[in-house]
N, C-alpha and C positions, 0 to 999 in steps of 0.2 A: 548239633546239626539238626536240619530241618528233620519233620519226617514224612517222606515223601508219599506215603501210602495214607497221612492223615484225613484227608477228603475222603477217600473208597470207604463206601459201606455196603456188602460188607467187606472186611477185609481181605486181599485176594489170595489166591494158594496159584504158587510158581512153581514149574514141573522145568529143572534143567535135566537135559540127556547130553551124557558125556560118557566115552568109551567105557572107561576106568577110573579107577581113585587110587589109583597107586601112587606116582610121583610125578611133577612136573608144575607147569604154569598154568594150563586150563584145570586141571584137577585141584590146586590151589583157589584157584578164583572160585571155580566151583563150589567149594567148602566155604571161603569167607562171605559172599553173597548170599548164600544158604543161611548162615547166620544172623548175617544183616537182614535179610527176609522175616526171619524169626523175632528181632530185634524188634522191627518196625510192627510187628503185632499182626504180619501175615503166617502164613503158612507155606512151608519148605516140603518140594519134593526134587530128590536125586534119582533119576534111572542110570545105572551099566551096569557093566559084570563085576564091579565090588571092585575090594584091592584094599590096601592096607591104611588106608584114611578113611573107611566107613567107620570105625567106632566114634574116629575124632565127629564126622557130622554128625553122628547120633546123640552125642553131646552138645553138639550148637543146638540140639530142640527137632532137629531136619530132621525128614523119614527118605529111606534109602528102599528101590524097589532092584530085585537082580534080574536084570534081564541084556540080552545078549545082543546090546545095540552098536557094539565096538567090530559087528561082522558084515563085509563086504558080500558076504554071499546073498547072490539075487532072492533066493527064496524063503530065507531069514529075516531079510529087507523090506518084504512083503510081511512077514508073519509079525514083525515089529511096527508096521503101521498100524494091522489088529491089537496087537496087545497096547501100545501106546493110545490107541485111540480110547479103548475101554478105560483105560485109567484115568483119560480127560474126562470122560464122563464119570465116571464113579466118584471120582476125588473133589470135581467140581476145579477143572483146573483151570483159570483164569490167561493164562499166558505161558507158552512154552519159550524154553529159549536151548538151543542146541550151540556145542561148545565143538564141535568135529565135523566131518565132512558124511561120514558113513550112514552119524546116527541122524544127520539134520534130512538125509530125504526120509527116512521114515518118518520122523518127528513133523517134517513140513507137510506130508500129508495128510498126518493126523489130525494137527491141528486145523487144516483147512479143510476138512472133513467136519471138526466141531467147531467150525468158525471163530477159533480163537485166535488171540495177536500170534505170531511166532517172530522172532530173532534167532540171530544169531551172531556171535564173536569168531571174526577171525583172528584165531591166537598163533596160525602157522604162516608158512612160509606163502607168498601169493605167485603161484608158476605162470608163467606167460607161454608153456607149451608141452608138451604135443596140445594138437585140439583137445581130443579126447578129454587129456586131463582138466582143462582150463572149464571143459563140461564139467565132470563130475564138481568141479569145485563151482562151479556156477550155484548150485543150491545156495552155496553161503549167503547169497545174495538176495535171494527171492523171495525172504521174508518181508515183513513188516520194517523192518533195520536193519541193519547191519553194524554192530561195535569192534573197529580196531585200536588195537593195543595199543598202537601209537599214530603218528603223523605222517612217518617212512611205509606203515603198511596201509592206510588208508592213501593215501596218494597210489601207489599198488593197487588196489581194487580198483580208483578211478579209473586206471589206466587200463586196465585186463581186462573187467566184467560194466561199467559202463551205467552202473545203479544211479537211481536220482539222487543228487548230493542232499536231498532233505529227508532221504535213508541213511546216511551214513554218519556215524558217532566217533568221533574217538574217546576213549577214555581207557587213561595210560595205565595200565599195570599197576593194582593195590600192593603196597608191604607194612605189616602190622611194623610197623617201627619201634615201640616197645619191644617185639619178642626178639630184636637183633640189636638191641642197644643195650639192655638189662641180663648179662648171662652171669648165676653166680659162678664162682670161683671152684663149688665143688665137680660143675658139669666140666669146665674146662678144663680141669686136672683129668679125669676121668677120662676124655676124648683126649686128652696130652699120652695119656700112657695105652691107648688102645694105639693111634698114631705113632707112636714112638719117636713124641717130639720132648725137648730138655732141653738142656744149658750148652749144649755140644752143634746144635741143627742149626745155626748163625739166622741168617736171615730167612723166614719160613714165605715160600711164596704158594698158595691154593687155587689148585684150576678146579675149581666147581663145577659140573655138567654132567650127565648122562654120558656112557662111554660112546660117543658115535663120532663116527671121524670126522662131519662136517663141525664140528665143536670144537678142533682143534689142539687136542692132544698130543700128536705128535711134531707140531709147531714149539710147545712148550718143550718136551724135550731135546727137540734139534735145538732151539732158543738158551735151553740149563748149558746142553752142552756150549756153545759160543762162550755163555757167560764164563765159564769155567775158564776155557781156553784165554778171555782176555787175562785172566789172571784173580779174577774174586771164587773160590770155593767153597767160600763159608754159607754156604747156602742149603734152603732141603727144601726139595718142590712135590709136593704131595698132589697126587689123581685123585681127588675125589669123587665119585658118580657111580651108578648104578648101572653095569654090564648088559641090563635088560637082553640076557642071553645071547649077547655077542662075543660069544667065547673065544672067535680067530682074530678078532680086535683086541680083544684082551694079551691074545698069545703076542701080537703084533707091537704092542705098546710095550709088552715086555722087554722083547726082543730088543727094540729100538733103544731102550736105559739100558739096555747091559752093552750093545751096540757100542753108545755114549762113552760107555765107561761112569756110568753113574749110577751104579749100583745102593751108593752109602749115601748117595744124594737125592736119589726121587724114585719114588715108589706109588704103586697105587692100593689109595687104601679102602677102596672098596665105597657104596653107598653112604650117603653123608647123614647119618638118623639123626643128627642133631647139629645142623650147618651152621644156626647161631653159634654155639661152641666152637665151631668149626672155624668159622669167622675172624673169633676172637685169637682163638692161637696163629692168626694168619697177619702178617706181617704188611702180605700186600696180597689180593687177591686177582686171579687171572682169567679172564673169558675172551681168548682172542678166540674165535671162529671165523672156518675161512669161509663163510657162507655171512649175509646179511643177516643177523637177528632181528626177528618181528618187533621184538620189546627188547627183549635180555636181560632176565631176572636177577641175575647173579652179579650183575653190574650195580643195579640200585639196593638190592639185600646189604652187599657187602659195604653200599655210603651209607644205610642206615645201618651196619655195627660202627660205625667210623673209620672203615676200612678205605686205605686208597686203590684202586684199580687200574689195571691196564688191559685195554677193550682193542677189540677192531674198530676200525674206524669205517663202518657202514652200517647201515641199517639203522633200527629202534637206538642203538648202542651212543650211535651220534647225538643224542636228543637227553641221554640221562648223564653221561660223562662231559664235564667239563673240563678241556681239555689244561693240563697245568694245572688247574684247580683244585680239580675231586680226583683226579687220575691221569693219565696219558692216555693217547690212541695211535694206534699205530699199523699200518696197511695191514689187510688180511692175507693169512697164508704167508708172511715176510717174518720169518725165523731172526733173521739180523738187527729188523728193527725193535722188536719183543725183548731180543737180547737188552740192547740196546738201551730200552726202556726199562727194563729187567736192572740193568747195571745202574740206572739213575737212580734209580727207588733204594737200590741199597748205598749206592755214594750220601742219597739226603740224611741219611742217620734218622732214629726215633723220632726226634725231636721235630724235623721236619714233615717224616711220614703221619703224626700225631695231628701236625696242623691241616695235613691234607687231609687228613681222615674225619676232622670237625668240620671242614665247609662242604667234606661232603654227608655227613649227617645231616647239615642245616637243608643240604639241597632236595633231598631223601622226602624229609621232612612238610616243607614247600611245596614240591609236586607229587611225591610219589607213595602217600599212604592209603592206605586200606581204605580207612572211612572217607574219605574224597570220593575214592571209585567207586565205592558201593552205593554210598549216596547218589552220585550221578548214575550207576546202572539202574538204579530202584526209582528214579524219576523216569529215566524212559521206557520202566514199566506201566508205571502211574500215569504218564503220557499216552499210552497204547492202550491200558485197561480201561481209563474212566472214556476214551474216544468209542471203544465197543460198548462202552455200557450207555453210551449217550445219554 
């Protein structure tokens, strides 16, 4: 691939501000663009309060600064334009780019304080109300560009905030393709017996996500249960995601499988440390959310293990699932139809699931890798850097 920073001399240094580095899809991108930054023979900075993927960026080459930009509090907000402004100038930061709503008005300040480019990526959801809110998210916009994750949310901002279309990017959501198509055999034994999956758990189906109930959780288990009831049992549906301290969520999702009567059938097993693996012992993977997904990572993750999937059918979700194809879609919030689709995926047997799961690798592939997006994020850096350096 090109390299899009080869004209800048000198090479430039990118300052992203994103809440956290714990888990998710901006903190993903986060880390892989940081890399790619480093790649291209620039210079990588990460501001938030840390979280448990700072080692991984400190290995891509990237420098990680802690600072408390994940806080709505007004006079934080303030104190984070100072601190973030000193570091444009110290570091010699050539272009900011903010991945969140909180840390983008301090960051927007900053940088237009040191006259540098700013962006930013909307990776969430885009609300059309109260006012109030459609403000605070108005920052997103008021940069230099603005990058959506997909086609369903930038038509979303068109609609909401009303930016010039020759601000607005899409560029779909990167997935390292290798690290979810190549998982040896010792990692998925390993995640098999922490799981507590074997020769007994029939047809294994994975709802990947963050425990939050717009994602859909307890769809999957009202959905396991139907499935049961038409008469297939041989099945284990595993929660996987991180509680991110939603502990009456957690109590609630419990409740609901034992509810079910599906105690020996679907369990949740906690944060996913190792989702390729994850992947792989996953027969068919599940992300119905009854909300519109901006992108929905877990849809394109699991066509690049070669897994087939069943999505809701709105949002980003529409745009990466081929419906028949790479997986099924099926209305959001519709328990029956889940089912539904739930019962086709195991009626098609290996053999078929197998086939679904290679065209949707191929499709993975095509549109939705890493170095595509990165490359394209790092030209409309290279686009905005060499315009201020005229």
């Amino acid at each position: 691939m090109a390299n899009p920073f080869e004209n800048l001399s000198p090479r430039p240094t990118i300052l992203q501000v994103v809440p956290a580095l714990e888990t998710g899809g901006a903190e993903r991108t986060t880390v892989d663009v940081a890399r790619a930054v480093v790649a291209a023979g620039g210079r990588a900075i990460v501001a938030s309060r840390g979280g448990r993927m700072v080692p991984e960026l400190a290995v891509s080459g990237a420098e990680h600064i802690d600072m408390a930009v994940h806080s709505k509090n007004p006079v934080i907000m303030a104190l984070n334009v100072e601190r973030l402004a000193r570091v444009i100038a110290r570091e010699g930061v050539d272009l900011v780019h903010a991945r969140s709503r909180a840390p983008a008005w301090s960051a927007l300040a900053a940088a237009r304080r040191a006259n540098v480019p700013f962006i930013t990526t909307y990776h969430s959801r885009v609300h059309e109300k109260p006012r109030l809110k459609v403000f605070y998210n108005s920052v997103m916009v008021r940069g230099d560009a603005v990058i959506a994750n997909s086609a369903y949310t930038a038509g979303n901002i068109r609609k909401v905030h009303a930016p010039q279309d020759g601000r607005i990017f899409t560029v779909p959501r990167g997935i390292d393709i290798e690290a979810y198509a190549s998982v040896t055999p010792p990692r998925i034994e390993a995640l098999a017996r922490r799981w507590g999956i074997g020769e007994t758990s029939g047809t294994v189906f994975v709802h990947a996500a963050r425990l939050t109930r717009w994602k859909g959780q307890l769809v999957s288990i009202e959905a396991a249960r139907l499935l049961a009831e038409s008469g297939i049992r041989d099945f284990t549906l595993l929660l996987a995601g991180d509680a991110q301290g939603r502990d009456n969520y957690v109590s609630e999702l419990e409740s609901a499988i034992a509810a079910a009567g599906l105690q020996g059938r679907a369990r949740l097993v906690g944060h996913g440390e190792d989702m390729a693996a994850g992947y792989a012992l996953a027969d068919v993977v599940l992300s119905p959310s009854i909300e519109p997904e901006p992108f929905g990572r877990t849809a394109v993750e699991a066509q690049a293990a070669s897994r087939p999937v069943i999505v809701s059918d709105a949002g980003g979700q529409q745009e990466t699932v081929i419906e028949g194809e790479t997986g099924f879609r099926v209305a959001p919030g519709d328990a029956a139809a889940l089912a539904e689709a739930m019962k086709k995926a195991v009626e098609m047997g290996p053999e078929a699931r197998a086939a679904m799961g290679a065209r949707g690798h191929e499709n993975a592939v095509a549109h939705y890798s890493v170095g595509v997006m990165c490359e394209t994020t790092l030209g409309i850096y290279g686009q905005l850097i060499a315009k201020r350096r005229g």
